[in-house]
C-alpha positions in Angstrom: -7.3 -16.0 30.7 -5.0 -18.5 32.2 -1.3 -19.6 31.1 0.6 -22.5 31.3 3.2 -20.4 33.3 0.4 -20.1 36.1 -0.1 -16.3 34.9 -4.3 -15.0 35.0 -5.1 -12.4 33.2 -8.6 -10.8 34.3 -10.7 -8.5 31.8 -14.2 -7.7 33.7 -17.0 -5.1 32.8 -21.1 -4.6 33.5 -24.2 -4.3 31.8 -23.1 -3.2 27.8 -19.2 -3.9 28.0 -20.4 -7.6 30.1 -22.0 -8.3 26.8 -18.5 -7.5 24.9 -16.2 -9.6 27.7 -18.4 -12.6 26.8 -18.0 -12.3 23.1 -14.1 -11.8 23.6 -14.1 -14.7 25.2 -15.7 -16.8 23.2 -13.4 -15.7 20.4 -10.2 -16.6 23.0 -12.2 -20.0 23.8 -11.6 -18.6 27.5 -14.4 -19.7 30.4 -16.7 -15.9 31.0 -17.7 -15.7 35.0 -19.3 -13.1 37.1 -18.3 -12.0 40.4 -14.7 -12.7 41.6 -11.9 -10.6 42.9 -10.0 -8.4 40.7 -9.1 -7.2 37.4 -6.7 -6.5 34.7 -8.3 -5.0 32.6 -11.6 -3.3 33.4 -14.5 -2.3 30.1 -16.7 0.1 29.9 -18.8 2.3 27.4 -17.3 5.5 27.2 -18.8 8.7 26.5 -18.0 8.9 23.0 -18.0 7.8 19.4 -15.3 6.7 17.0 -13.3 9.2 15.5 -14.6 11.3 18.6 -11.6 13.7 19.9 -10.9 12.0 23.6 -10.7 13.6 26.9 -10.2 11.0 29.7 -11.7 13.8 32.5 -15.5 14.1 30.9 -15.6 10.7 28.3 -14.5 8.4 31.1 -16.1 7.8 34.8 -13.1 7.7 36.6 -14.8 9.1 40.2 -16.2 5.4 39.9 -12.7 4.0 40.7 -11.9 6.0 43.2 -9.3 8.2 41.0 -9.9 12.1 41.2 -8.0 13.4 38.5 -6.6 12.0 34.9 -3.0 14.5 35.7 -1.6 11.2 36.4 -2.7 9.0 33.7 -0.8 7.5 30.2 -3.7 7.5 27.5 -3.1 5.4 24.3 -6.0 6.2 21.9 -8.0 4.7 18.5 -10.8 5.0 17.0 -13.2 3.2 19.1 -10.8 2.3 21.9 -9.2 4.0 24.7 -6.7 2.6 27.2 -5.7 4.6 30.5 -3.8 3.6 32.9 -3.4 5.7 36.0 -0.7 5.5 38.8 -3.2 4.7 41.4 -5.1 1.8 40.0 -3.6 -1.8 40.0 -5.8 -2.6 36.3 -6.4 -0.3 32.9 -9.2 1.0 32.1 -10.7 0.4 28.4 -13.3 2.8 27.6 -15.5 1.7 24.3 -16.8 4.2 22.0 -19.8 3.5 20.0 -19.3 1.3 17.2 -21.5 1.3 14.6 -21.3 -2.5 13.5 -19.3 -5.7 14.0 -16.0 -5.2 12.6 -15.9 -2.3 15.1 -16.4 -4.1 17.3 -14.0 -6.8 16.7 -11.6 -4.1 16.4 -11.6 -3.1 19.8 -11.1 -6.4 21.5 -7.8 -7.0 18.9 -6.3 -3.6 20.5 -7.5 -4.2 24.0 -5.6 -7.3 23.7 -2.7 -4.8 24.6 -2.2 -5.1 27.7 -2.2 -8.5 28.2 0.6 -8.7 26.0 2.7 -6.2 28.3 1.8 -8.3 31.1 3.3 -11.5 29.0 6.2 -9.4 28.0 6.8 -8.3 32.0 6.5 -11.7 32.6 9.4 -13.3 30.1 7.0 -14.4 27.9 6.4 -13.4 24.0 3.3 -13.1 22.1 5.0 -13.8 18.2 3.4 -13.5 14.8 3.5 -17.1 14.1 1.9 -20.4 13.8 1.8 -23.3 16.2 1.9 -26.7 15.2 2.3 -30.2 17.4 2.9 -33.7 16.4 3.5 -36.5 19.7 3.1 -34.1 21.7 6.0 -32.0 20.7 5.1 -27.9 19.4 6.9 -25.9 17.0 6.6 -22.6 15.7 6.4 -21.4 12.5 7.4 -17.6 11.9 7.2 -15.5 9.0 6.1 -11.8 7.8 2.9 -11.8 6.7 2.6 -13.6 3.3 5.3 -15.8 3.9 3.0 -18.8 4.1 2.0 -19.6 7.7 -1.3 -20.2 6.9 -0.7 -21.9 3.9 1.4 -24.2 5.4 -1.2 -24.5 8.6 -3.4 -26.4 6.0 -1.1 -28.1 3.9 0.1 -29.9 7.5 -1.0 -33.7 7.4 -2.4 -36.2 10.0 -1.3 -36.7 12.3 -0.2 -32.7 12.8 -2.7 -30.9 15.1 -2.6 -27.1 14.0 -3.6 -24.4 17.3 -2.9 -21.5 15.3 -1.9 -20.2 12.0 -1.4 -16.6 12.9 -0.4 -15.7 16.2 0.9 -17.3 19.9 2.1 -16.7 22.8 4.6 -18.3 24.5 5.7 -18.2 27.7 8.5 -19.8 30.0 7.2 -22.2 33.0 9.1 -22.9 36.3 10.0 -26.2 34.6 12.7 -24.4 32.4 10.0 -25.2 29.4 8.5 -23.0 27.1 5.2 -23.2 26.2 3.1 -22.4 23.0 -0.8 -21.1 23.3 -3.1 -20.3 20.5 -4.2 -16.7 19.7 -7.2 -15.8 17.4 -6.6 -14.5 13.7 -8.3 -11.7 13.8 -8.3 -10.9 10.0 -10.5 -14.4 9.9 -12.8 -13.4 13.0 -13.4 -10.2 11.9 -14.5 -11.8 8.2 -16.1 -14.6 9.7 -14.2 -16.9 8.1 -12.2 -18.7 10.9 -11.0 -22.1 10.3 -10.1 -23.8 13.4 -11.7 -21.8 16.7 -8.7 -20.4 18.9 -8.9 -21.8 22.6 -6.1 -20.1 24.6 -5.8 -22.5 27.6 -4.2 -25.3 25.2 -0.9 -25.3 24.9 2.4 -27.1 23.6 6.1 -27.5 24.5 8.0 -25.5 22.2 10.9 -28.1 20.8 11.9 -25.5 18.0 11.4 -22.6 16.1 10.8 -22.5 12.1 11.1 -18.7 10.1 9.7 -19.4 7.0 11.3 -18.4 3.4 10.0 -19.5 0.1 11.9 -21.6 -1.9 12.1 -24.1 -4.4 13.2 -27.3 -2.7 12.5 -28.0 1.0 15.1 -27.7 3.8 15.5 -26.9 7.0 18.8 -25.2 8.1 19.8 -24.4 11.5 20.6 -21.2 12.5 22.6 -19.3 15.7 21.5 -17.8 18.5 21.9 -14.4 17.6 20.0 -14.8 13.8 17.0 -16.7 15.8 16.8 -13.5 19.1 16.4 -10.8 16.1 14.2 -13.0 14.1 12.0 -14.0 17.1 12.6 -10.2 18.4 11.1 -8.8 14.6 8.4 -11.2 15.3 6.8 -10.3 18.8 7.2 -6.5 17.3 5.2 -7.3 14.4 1.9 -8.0 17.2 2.8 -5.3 19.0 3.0 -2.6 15.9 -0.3 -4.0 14.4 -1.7 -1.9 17.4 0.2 0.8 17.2 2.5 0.1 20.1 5.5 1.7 20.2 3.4 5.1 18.9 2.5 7.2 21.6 3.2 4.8 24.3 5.3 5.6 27.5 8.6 4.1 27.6 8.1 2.7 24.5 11.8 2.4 23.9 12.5 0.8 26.9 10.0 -2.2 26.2 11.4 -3.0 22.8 14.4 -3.4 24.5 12.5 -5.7 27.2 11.4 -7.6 24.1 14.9 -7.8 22.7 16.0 -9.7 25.7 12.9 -12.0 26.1 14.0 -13.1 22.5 17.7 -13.3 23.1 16.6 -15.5 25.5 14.0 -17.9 23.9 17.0 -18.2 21.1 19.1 -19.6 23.6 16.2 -21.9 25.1 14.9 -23.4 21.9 16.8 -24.7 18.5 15.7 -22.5 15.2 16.3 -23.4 11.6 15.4 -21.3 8.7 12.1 -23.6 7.0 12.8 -23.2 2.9 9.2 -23.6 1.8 8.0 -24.3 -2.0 4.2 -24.7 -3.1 3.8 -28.8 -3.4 7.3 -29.9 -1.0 6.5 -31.9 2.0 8.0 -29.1 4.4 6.5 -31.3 7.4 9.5 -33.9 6.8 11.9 -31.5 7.1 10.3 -30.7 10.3 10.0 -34.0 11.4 13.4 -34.9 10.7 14.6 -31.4 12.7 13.1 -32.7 15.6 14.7 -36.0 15.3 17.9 -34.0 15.4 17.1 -32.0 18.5 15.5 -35.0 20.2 13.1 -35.5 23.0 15.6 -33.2 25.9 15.5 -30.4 23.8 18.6 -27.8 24.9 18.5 -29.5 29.0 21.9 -27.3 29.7 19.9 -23.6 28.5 17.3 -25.1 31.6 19.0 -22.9 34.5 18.5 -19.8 32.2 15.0 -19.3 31.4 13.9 -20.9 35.5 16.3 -17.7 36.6 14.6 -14.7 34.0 11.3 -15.6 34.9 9.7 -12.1 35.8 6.8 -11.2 38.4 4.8 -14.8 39.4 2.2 -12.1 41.1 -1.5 -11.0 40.1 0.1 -7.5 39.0 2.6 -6.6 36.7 6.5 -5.9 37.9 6.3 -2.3 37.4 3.1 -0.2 37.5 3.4 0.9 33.8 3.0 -2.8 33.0 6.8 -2.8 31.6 9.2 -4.9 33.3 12.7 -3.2 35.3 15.9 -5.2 33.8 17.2 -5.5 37.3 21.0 -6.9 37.6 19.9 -8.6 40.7 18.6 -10.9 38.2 21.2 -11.9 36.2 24.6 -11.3 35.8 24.1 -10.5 32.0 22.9 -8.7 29.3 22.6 -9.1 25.2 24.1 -7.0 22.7 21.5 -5.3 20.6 23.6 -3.1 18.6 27.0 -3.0 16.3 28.8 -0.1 18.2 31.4 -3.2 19.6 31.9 -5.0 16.4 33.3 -7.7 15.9 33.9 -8.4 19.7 30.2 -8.6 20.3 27.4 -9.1 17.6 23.8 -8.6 18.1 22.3 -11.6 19.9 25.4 -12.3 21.9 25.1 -13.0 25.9 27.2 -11.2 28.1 28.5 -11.5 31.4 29.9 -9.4 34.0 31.0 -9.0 37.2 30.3 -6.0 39.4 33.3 -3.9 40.3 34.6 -0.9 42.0 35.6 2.8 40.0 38.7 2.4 41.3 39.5 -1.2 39.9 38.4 -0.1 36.5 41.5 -0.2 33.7 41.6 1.5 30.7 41.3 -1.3 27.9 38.4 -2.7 30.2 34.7 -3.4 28.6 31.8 -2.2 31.0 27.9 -2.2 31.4 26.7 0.9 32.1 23.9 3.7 32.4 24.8 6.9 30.4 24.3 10.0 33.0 20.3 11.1 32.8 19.4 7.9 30.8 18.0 4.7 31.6 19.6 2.8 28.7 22.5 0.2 29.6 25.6 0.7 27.3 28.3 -2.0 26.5 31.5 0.1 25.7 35.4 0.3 26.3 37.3 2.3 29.1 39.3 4.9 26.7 40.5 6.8 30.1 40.2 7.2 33.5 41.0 10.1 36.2 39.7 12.3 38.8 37.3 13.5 36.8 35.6 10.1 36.0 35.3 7.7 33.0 35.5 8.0 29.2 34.3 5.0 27.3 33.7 4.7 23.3 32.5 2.0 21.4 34.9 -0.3 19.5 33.1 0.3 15.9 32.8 4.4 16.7 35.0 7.0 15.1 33.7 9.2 18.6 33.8 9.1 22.2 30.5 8.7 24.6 29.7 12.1 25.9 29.7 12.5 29.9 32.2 11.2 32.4 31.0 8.4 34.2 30.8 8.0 38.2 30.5 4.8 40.3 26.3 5.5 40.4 26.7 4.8 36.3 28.7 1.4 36.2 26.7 -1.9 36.5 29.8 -4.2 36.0 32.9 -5.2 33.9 32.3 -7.5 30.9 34.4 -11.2 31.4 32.8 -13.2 29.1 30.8 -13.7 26.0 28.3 -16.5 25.1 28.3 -17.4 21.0 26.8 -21.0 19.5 27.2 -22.3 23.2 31.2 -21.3 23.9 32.3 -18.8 26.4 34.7 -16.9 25.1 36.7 -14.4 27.6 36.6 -10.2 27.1 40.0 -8.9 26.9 40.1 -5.8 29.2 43.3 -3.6 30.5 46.8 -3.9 28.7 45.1 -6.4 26.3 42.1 -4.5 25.6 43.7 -1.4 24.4 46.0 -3.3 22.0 42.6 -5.6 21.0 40.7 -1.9 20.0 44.0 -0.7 18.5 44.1 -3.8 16.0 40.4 -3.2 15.2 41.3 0.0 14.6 43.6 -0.8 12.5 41.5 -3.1 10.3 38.6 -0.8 10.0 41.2 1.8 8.6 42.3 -0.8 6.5 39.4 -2.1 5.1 38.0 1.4 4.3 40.9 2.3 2.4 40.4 -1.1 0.4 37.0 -0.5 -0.1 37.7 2.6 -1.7 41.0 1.4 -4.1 39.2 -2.0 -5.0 35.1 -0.2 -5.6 35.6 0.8 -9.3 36.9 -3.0 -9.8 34.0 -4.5 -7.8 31.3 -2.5 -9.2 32.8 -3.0 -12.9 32.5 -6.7 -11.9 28.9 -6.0 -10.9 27.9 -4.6 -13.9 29.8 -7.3 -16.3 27.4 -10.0 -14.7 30.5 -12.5 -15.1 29.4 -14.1 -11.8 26.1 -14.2 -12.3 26.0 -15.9 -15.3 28.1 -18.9 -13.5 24.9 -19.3 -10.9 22.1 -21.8 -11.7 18.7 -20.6 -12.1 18.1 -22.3 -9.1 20.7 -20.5 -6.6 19.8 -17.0 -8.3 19.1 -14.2 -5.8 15.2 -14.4 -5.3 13.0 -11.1 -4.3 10.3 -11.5 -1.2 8.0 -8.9 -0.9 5.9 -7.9 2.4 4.1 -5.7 4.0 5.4 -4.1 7.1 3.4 -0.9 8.6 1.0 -0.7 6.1 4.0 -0.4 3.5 5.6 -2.6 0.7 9.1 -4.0 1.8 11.3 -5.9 0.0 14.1 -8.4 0.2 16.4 -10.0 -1.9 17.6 -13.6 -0.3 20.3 -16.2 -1.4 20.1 -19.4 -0.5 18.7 -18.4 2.9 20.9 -15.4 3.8 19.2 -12.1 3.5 21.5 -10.0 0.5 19.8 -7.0 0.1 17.0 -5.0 0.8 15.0 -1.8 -0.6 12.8 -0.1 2.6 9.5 1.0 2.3 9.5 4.3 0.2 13.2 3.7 -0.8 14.0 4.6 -4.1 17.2 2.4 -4.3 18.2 -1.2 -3.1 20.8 -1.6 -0.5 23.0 -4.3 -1.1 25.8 -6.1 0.8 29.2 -6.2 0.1 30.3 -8.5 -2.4 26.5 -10.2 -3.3 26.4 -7.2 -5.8 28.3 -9.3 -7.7 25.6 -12.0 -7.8 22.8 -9.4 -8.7 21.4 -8.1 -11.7 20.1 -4.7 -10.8 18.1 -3.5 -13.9 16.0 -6.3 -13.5 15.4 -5.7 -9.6 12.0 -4.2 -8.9 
């Protein structure tokens, strides 16, 4: 299985699990050899049946590969599929258990598929649950929950649009600076027999933009920033992953999403994204067409230097022998913000760089990067004090200190600068910093106090429906519902910004400040 990005992926087996590689790859529309050096992923028939209680030491024959004992082995089990990987072995082993019938079958090549999506992951790369499309020679992607109407609009597409997928991709970033879009199978389809167009992984496309699909009733396309398209293309590479289970069970698992997290934060800086409104009969494709005509041919030339410099292991193996790629500094002076414990100075999305520096040179007021003691998770907080002892740091939004002082070992660098909608805007750190978190200090104090002196006028508001009734049919709040984990989830979206939403098993929506206004509750489902 070979990438644009020069990445080749190896799954081998013999005798029964030879016969299963050749079917997987006629599904991938990959080339099936024998012989050859090396493998990724290594098949064979394991001792046991689905449903069948697993125990790597007697269901596996691991004395084959030259490993003694399991001790040192991470085991992700299903029904009819189990994955070990063991410390001394460069590949994972996939033992089958006996299926009874095809859509067992067809089952265990969609969760094998596992691995080769950490080894795309390791490798900068993203496998998305989205649609690929190309016209002239130029790819976009079209990403959506499921139900939002990639494959609908895969069909609807006209001449001359070529369609690769209408499900999922992978796409991966090539020495070039380029990203690149390649076709993976629907599985729902191959598993019902019912597949429209066959999936042939070695074709790919240059990505020139990214589409997240929204229903609507009039077509547009409206651009969006860098930090709404990393947690959009973020929620869509986790969508693959949790359809296997994932981040259940899995070593590190934590540390991967956040992996992910920057993969994303990166493509949204590569790549232009717009949010694709969508009704039944629109001609969505001219909105596309006329997106692209916007972005023309160089597509983002300046975010080039960024995506040649992440790239992530160009070997045969994977970074790290757990398949999950280190977040070295050595790459990059800079991170992403994930999380809201700085707001407002950094929002999630937001690309931040540092310099490395010294204990000693470290002000109170300044904003580092650093590893909490006994973690491996980087933090993006403010120096609250220094002394003897070490450093204190606490988060701009936090009503609480971190816990732990901090020594030299802990500190990665001192944040100077932050990248939002392509400006560089400096991080204020010593004399300035302290005043900076005072005044945000002093707004969240006052805001809360506002909140709760103005709340029996806004709700009272709410409920008269005054505003409501001045909206046109047409701009009226609009509920999407999709499934997410095997559970109902629901949104409520104006215009294209996301209002509200109720979580699966909720009993209540949660709605943001001041849409409630907008809303009519009783009628909410």
């Amino acid at each position: 299985m070979g990438l644009s990005n020069g990445f080749v992926w190896k799954v081998r087996g013999k005798s029964v699990s030879a016969q299963w590689c050749e079917e997987l790859s006629a599904i991938l529309g990959v080339s099936c050899t024998t012989g050859g050096p090396g493998a990724d992923l290594w098949i064979e028939q394991g001792k046991f049946r689905a449903g069948q209680p697993f125990d790597p030491s007697t269901l596996l024959e691991l004395s084959s590969h030259g490993v003694a004992s399991p001790r040192r082995s991470h085991v992700r089990s299903w029904s009819g599929l189990v994955l070990l990987r063991h410390e001394e072995l460069a590949y994972v082993i996939a033992g089958l258990g006996e299926v009874s019938d095809r859509e067992g079958r067809i089952d265990q090549m969609r969760l094998a598929m596992l691995p080769f999506y950490e080894a795309v992951a390791a490798r900068g790369g993203l496998p998305l649950h989205a649609a690929v499309a190309e016209i002239g020679g130029q790819g976009v992607i079209l990403a959506g929950v499921s139900g939002a109407g990639k494959s609908t609009c895969s069909r609807r597409f006209p001449a001359p649009w070529r369609i690769l997928s209408d499900d999922l991709a992978v796409v991966v970033p090539c020495e070039d600076g380029t990203l690149r879009a390649h076709p993976l199978p629907t599985w729902s389809a191959v598993k019902a027999q019912t597949v429209e167009r066959p999936c042939v992984l070695r074709q790919s496309v240059p990505v020139r933009a990214i589409f997240f699909l929204v229903h609507s009733d009039a077509e547009s396309a409206v651009p969006v920033g860098a930090g709404r398209a990393a947690l959009s293309i973020y929620d869509a590479a986790m969508q693959v992953f949790m359809s296997v289970d994932f981040a259940a069970g899995i070593p590190g698992g934590s540390m991967y999403a956040r992996i992910l997290f920057e993969n994303a934060a990166e493509m949204a800086a590569a790549v232009p994204a717009f949010v694709l409104q969508v009704s039944l009969r629109g001609c969505f494709w001219e909105c596309i067409e006329r997106a692209l005509d916007q972005v023309g041919g160089a597509v983002n030339q300046k975010r080039k230097t960024i995506y040649t410099n992440s790239l992530r292991g160009n070997g045969d193996r994977p970074p790290c022998k757990d398949g999950m790629s280190r977040l070295g500094e050595e790459k990059r002076n800079a991170v992403f913000c994930r999380g809201d414990s700085m707001r407002p100075l950094f929002r999630p999305g937001d690309r931040i760089h540092f310099a490395p520096c010294r204990i000693e040179d470290v002000r109170q007021g300044d904003v580092i990067i650093f590893t909490s003691p006994g973690q491996a998770e980087r933090v993006i907080h403010r120096v609250v004090s220094t002394g003897s002892d070490g450093i204190r740091t606490k988060g701009d939004a936090n009503t609480y200190r971190d816990t732990g002082n901090l020594r030299q070992e802990d500190i990665i660098g001192r944040a100077v600068s932050v990248e939002r909608g392509g400006r560089a805007i400096p991080v204020a750190g010593g004399l300035a910093g302290r005043l900076l978190a005072a005044l945000i200090r002093v707004f969240r104090t006052s805001d809360h106090l506002a909140s709760h002196v103005l709340s029996p006028c806004y709700r009272g508001l709410a409920r008269s429906g005054l505003f409501r009734a001045l909206l046109p049919p047409a701009l009226r709040p609009r509920v999407i519902t999709f499934e997410r984990d095997g559970q109902r989830e629901m949104q409520l979206v104006l215009g294209s910004r996301i209002i509200g939403r109720r979580p699966a098993g909720a009993g209540a929506w949660i709605i943001r400040r001041p849409y409630r206004i907008f809303v009519d509750e009783q009628a909410l489902p």
